[in-house]
N, C-alpha and C positions, 0 to 999 in steps of 0.2 A: 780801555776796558770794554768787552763784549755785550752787547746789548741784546736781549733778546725781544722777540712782539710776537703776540701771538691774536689770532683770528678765529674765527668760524667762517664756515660755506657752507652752503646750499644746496647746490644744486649736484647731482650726484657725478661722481668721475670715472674716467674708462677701466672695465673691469680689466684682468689678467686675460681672459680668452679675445677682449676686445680687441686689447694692443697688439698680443703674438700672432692672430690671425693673418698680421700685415707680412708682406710677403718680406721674405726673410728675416723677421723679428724673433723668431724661435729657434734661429741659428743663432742670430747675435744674443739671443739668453743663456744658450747653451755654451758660446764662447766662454762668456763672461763667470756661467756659474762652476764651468769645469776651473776656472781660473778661483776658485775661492770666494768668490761673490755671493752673499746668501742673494737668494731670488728674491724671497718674501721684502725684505732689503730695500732688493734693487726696482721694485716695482712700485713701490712704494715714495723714491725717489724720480722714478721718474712721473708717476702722477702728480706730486707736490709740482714739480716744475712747471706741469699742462696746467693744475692752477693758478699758482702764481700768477705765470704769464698770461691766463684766461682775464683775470678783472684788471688789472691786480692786485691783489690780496690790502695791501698797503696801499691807499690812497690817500696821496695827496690833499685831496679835500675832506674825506672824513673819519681821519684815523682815530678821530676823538670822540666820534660815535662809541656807544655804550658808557658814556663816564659821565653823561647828565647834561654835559656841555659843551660846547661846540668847540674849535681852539681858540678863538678868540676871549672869550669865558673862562676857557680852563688857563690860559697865559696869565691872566688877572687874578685866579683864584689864588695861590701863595701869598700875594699880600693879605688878602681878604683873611685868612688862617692868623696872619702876622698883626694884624688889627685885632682879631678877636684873642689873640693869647695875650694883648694889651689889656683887652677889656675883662679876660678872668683874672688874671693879676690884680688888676683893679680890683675886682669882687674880692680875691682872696687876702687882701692888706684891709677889708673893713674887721673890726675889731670885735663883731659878732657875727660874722659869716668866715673867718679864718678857716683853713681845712684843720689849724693845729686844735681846734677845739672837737673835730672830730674823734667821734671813741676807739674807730675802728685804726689801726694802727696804719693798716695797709693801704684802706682809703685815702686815710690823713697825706701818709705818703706821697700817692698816686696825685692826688689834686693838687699839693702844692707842688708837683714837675711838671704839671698840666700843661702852665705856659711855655717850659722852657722843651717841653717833647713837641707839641704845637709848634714852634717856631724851628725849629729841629726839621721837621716833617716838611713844613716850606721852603726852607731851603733845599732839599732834598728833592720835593718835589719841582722846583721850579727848573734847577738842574735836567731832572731828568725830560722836562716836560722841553726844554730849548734842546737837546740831544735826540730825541725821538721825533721831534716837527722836524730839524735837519735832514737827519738818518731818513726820513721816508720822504722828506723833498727830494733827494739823491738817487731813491728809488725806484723812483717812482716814475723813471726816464726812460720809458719804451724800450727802444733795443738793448739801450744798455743794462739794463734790469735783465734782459732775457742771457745778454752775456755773462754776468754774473753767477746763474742760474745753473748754465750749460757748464764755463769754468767749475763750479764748486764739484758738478756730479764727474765733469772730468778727474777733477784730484780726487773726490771720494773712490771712483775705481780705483786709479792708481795706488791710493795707498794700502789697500785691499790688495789688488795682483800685483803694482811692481811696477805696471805698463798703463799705459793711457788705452790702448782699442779705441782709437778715435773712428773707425767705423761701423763697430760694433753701438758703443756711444749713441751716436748721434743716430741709427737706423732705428733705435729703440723709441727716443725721445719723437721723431720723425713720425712714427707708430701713434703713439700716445696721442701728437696733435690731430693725427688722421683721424685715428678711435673719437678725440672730442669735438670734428667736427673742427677742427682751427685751420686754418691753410698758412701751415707753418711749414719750413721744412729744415732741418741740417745735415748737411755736409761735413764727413770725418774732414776734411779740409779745415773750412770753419773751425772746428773743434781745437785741430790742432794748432790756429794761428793763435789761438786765446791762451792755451798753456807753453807759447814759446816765450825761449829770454827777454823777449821784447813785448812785454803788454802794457805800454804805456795806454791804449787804449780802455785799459781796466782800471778805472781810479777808485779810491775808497768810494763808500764803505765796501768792505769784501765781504761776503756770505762763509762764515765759518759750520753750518750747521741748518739742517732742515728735519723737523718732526712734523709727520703726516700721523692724527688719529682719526682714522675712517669714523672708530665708532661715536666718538665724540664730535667728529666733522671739524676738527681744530686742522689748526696748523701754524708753528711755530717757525722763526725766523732767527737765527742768531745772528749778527754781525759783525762787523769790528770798524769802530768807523774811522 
């Protein structure tokens, strides 16, 4: 089942004049968008990628940042959930704190599932919580996160025009790191050895999906692990 994660950044990323400035980047936009490709699109996927690959987005040590607790905290929390839907239950079997003596029907309702939605919630949560510490140890793996990255916006052309443009591709992405300042570079070569019969090099999880919101400063990750 596909997973998705999603972030905020910072720190601002290469505009559209920054990229195409690079020399022949504005022939390879004009490949690509004669070919069907919206630009707005395509510009958009290739800065996700310049992020990404800039921190990366997913890290390893603190993807649990913004949830109050570290992972080590948050691994523990579902039992923690699983004890306390023990201890309403408790509350709710005294014989003058029952929710059944509540008037509101709905309340009444709602508090005696309390425990069994609570304990619902932790399993669920613990689940997802061992799937997502995996999914971003996997990663979170330097090159191979970058090859992931490159792969996905490979097949996103592709299934857009028909055709991979692995030199078109990779002049763009090429642009991007230039514009943020990375000393990164690829090769349609490169490109094309990742989308051949043979990628045993590319092991799960695979990147099914990338949403860049500039104006939100988000960016979303879907994968499949």
């Amino acid at each position: 089942m596909p997973v998705t994660m999603s972030s905020r950044y910072h720190r601002s990323l290469p505009t559209d004049g920054a990229i195409l400035d690079y020399a022949g980047a504005n022939q390879a936009f004009e490949t690509l968008t004669s070919r069907g490709v919206d630009g707005e699109a395509l510009l958009h996927q290739v800065r996700a990628i310049v992020l990404l690959t800039r921190l990366p987005v997913f890290k390893q040590e603190d993807w649990a940042k913004g949830s109050g607790k570290d992972r080590r905290t948050l691994k523990a929390f579902p039992a923690r959930v699983r004890r306390l839907a023990g201890e309403i239950e408790g509350v709710n079997g005294h014989t003058l704190l029952a929710p059944a003596l509540y008037s509101d029907e709905h309340g009444k309702m709602l508090y005696e599932k309390l425990p069994t939605i609570l304990r619902a919630y932790s399993h669920w949560l613990q689940g997802h919580v061992s799937v997502i510490g995996r999914l971003v140890a996997r990663l979170s793996r330097g090159r191979a996160f970058q090859y992931k990255l490159l792969l996905y916006l490979s097949e996103w052309v592709q299934r857009v025009t028909g055709g991979y443009f692995d030199e078109a591709v990779a002049l763009l992405v090429t642009a991007a790191y230039t514009a943020d300042k990375q000393e990164r570079e690829v090769s349609g070569e490169s490109l094309k050895a990742l989308h051949s019969p043979d990628r045993r090099a590319i092991e799960p999880p695979r990147i099914l999906q990338i949403d860049l919101d500039p104006a939100q400063r988000t960016v979303r990750l879907t994968v499949e692990p």
